[in-house]
N, C-alpha and C positions, 0 to 999 in steps of 0.2 A: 579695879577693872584691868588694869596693867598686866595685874600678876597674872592674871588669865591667858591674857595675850601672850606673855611671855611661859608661861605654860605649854599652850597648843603651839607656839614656836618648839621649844625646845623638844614636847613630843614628835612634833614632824621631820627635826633635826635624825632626832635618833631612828624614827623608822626608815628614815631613809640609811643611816647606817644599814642596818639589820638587812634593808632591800637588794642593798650593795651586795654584802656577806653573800648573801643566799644566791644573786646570782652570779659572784665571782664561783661558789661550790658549785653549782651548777654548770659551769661552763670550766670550770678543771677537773671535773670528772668523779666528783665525789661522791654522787649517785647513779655510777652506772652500773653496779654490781652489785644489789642491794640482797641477789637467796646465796650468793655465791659464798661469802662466810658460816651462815646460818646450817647450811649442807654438807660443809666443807666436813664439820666435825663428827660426821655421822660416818666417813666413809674412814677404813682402817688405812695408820701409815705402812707405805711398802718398807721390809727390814731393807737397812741395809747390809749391805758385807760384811761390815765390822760387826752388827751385832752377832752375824751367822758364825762368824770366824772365832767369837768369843766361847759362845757353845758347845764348840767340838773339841778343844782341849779341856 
């Protein structure tokens, strides 16, 4: 009956980790820009000069 105990202890130990985690990301900003990568890659990069510069010679 111990190990039980010491079981749902050491489960509520670590969800409280995980609780932690989730809202230390949450309050550094780790979800505040969730389409802004996923879009990101759809739109073309502008050249720059150097590639323009390599072209014409």
């Amino acid at each position: 009956m111990s190990v039980l105990f010491m079981t749902i202890f050491f489960s509520f130990i670590i969800a409280l980790f995980f609780l932690v985690g989730f809202i230390w990301s949450v309050k550094s900003g780790q979800f505040d820009d969730t389409d802004g990568p996923a879009v990101r890659m759809l739109f073309d990069d502008k050249k720059s000069s150097h590639a323009t510069n390599n072209n014409k010679s």
